[in-house]
C-alpha positions in Angstrom: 31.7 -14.5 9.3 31.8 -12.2 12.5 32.7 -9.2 10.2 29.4 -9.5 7.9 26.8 -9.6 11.0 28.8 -7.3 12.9 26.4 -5.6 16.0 28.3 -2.0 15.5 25.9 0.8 14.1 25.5 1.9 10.5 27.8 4.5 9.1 26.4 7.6 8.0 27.7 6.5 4.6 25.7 3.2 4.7 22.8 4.4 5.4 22.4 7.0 3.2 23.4 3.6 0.7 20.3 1.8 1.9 18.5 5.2 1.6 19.6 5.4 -2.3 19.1 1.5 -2.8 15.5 2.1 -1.4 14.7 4.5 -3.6 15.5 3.1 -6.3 13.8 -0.1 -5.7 10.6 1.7 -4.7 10.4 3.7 -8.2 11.1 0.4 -10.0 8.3 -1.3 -8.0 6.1 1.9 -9.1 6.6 2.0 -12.2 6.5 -1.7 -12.5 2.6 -1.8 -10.9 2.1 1.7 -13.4 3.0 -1.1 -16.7 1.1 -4.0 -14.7 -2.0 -1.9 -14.8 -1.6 -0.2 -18.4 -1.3 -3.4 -19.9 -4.4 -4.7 -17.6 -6.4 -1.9 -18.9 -5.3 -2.6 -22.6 -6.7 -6.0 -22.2 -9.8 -5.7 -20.3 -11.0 -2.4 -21.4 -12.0 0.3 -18.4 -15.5 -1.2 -17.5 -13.9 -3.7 -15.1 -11.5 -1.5 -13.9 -13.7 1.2 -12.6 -15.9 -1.7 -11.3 -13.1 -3.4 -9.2 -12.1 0.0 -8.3 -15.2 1.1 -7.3 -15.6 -2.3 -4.8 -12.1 -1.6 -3.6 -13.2 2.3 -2.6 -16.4 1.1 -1.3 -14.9 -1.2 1.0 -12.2 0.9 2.2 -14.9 3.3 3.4 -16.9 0.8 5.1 -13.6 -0.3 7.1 -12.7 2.9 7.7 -16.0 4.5 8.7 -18.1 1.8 10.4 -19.5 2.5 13.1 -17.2 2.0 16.5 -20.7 0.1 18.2 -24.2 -0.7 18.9 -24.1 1.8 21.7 -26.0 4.4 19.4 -29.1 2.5 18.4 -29.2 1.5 22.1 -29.6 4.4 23.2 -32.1 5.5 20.8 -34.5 3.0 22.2 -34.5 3.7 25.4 
């Protein structure tokens, strides 16, 4: 049991294992959501898509964009 969680470093030759294994899951994953979302389409048609899509952009920009306080409108006033 000591040899399988073994604190020594990674070889080179493991890593670049993981590295391979990584990839390979990750273009699996991708083209797995590619299918997931063809077949979605299929089903539904593209009206809902564009419309989920656009709620998901618009709410990305409002998270990413808002306004970092009410220090602005503050200072208008005065």
């Amino acid at each position: 049991m000591s040899d399988k969680h073994s604190l020594a470093p990674a070889t080179k030759k493991e890593i670049e294992a993981a590295r391979a294994t990584g990839q390979v899951i990750g273009f699996a994953q991708g083209v797995g959501a590619a299918l997931l979302v063809g077949v979605a389409l299929k089903f539904l048609g593209w009206i809902p898509f564009i419309a989920v899509g656009g709620a998901v952009v618009y709410v990305g920009y409002r998270l990413l964009f808002r306004r970092k306080g009410k220090g602005k409108e503050e200072k208008a006033e005065e």
